[in-house]
VOPAGU-2260 file (C-alpha; in pm, 1 decimal, decimal comma):
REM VOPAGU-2260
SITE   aa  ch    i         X         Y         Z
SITE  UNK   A    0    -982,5   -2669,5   16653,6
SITE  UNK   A    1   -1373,9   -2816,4   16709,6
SITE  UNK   A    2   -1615,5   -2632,5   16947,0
SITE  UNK   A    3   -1539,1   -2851,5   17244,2
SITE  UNK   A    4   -1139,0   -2802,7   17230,5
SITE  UNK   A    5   -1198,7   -2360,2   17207,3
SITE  UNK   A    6   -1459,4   -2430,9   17446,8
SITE  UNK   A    7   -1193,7   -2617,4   17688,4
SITE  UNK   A    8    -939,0   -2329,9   17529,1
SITE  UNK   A    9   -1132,9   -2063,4   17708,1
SITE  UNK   A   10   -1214,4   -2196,6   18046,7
SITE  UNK   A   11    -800,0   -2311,4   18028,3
SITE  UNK   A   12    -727,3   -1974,9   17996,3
SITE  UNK   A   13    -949,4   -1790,1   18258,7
SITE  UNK   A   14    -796,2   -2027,7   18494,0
SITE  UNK   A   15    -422,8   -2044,0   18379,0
SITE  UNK   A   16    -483,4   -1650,2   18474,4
SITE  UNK   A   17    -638,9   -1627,7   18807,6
SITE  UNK   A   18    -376,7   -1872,3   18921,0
SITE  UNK   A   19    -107,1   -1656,6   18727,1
SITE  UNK   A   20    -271,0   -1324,1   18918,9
SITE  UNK   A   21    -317,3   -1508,2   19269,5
SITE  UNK   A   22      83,7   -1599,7   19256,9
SITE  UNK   A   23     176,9   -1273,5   19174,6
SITE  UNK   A   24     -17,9   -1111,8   19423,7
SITE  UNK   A   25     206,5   -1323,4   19654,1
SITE  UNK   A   26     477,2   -1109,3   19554,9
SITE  UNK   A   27     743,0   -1487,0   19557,3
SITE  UNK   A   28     791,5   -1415,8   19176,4
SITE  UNK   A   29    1044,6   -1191,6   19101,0
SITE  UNK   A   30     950,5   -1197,7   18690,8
SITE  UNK   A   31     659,1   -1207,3   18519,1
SITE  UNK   A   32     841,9   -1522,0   18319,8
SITE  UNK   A   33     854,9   -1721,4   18687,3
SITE  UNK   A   34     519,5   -1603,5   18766,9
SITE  UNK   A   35     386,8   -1773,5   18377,9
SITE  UNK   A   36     596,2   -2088,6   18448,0
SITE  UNK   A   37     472,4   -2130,8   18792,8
SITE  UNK   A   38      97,1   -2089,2   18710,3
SITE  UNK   A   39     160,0   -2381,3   18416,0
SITE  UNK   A   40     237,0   -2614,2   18685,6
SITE  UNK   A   41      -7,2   -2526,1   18936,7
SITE  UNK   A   42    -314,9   -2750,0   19001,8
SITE  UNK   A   43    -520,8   -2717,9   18729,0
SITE  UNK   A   44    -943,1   -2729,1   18779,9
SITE  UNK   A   45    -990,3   -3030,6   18549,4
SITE  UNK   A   46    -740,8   -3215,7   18280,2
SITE  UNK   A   47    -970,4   -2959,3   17977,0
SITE  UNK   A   48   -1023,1   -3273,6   17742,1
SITE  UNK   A   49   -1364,0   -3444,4   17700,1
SITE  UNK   A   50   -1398,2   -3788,4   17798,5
SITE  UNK   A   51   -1468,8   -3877,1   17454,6
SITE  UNK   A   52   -1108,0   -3780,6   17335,0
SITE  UNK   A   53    -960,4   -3935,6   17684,0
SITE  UNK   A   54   -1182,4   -4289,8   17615,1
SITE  UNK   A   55   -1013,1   -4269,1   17324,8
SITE  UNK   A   56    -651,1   -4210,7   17357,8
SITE  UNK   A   57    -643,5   -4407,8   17667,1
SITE  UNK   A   58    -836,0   -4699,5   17486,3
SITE  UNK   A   59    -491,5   -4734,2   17238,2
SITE  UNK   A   60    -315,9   -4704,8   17566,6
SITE  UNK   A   61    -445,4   -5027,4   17734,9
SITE  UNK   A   62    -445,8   -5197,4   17330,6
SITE  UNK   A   63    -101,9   -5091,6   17307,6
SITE  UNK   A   64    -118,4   -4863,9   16956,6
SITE  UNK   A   65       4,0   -4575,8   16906,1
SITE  UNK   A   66    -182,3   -4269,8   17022,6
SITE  UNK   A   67     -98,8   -4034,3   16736,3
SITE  UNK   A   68     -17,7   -3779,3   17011,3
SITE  UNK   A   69     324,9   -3567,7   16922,2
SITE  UNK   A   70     310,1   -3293,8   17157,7
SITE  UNK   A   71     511,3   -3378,5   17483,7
SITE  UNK   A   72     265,7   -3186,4   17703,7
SITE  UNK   A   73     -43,0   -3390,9   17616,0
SITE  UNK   A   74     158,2   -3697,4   17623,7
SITE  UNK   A   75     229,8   -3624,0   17997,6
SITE  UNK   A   76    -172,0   -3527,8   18014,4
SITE  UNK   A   77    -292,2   -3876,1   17899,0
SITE  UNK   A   78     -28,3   -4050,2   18100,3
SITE  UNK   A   79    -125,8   -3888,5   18390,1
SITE  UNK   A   80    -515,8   -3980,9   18292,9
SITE  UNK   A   81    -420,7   -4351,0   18250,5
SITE  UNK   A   82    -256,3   -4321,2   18600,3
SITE  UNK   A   83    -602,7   -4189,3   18698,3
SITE  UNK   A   84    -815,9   -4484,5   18511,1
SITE  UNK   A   85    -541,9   -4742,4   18693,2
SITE  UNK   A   86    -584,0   -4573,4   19016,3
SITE  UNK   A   87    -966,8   -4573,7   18939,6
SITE  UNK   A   88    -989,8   -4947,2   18873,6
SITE  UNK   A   89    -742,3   -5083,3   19193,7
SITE  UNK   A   90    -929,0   -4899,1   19411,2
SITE  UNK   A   91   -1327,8   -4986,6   19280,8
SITE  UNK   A   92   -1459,1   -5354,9   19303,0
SITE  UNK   A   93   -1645,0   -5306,5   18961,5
SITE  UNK   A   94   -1519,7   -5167,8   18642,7
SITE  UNK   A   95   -1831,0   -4940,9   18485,3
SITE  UNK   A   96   -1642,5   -4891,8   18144,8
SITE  UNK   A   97   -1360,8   -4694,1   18037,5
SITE  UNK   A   98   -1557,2   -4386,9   17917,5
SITE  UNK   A   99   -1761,9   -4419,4   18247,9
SITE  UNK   A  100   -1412,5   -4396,6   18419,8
SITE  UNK   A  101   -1326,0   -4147,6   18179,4
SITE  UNK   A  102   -1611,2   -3917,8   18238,9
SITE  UNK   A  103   -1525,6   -3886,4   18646,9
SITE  UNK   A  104   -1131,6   -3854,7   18579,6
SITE  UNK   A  105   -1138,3   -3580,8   18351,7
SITE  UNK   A  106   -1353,6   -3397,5   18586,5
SITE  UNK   A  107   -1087,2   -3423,5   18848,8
SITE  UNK   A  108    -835,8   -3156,8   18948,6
SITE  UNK   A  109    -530,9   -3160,4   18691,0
SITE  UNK   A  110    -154,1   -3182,5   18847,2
SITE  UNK   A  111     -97,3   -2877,7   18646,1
SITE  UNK   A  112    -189,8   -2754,6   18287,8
SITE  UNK   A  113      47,1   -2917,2   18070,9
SITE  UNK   A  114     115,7   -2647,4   17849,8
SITE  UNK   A  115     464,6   -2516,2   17730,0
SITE  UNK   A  116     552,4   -2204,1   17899,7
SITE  UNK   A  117     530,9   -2033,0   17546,2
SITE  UNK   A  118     158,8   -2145,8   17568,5
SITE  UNK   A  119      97,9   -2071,2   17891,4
SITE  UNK   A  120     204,8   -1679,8   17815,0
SITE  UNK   A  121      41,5   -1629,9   17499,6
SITE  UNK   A  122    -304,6   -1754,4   17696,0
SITE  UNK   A  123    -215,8   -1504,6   18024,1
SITE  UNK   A  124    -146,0   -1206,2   17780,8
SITE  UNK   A  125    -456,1   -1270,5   17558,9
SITE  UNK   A  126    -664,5   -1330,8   17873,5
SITE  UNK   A  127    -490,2    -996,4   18034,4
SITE  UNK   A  128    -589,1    -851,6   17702,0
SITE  UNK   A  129    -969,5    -945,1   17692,0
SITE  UNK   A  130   -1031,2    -895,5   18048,5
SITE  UNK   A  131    -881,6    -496,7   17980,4
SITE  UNK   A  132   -1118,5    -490,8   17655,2
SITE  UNK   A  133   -1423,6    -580,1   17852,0
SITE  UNK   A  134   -1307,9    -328,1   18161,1
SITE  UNK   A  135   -1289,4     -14,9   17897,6
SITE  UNK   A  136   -1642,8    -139,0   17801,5
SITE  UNK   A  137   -1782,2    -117,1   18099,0
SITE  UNK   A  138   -1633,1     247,2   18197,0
SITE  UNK   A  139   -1721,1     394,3   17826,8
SITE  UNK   A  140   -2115,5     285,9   17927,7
């Protein structure tokens, strides 16, 4: 994994668990397994991929080749992106590039995380994990 995709790894993470502590807090979940598959498919903050990667996958899109993705989740992530980039260009008189486009979309609020549930879990328990860690810390001071 490069710097940039831990980078996005982390800030996926911290967010995956605030929204998996804010809907447990609402008490609707009656397992923690609900509560995980829940805050997968809540809006995520941004789509966590650089618009580097996205001007690139979504550039064999709109040629047509194969994108080389084999996970389903980040199949549904760049399909929803080109949705964005189509969206983007019907509604704009001028087309500034695709990485231009790319830059703004990726920015945007996600659908949801597109992550497995599997996923999702291992990043709330590590994240539940850390956030302990660094609470022990600060009481042994």
């Amino acid at each position: 994994m490069g710097r940039i995709a831990h980078e996005f790894r982390i800030e996926m993470s911290r967010a995956l668990y605030d929204s998996y502590v804010a809907i447990l807090s609402t008490g609707e979940c009656r397992t923690q397994a609900e509560a995980v598959d829940k805050a997968r498919r809540s809006t995520a903050p941004s789509y966590f991929t650089s618009a580097r990667n996205c001007n690139y996958i979504l550039s064999r899109m709109y040629a047509g080749e194969p994108t080389g993705l084999k996970d389903r989740d980040k199949i549904r992530k760049f399909e929803a992106l080109f949705q964005e980039a189509e969206a983007y260009k019907e509604s704009h008189d001028e087309w500034p590039g695709l990485y231009n486009v790319c830059r703004e979309i990726v920015e945007r609020p996600a659908p949801e995380f597109f992550i497995c549930h599997n996923t999702a879990k291992q990043m709330i328990l590590h994240e539940r994990k850390k956030r302990r860690e660094e609470i022990a810390r600060k009481w042994a001071r």
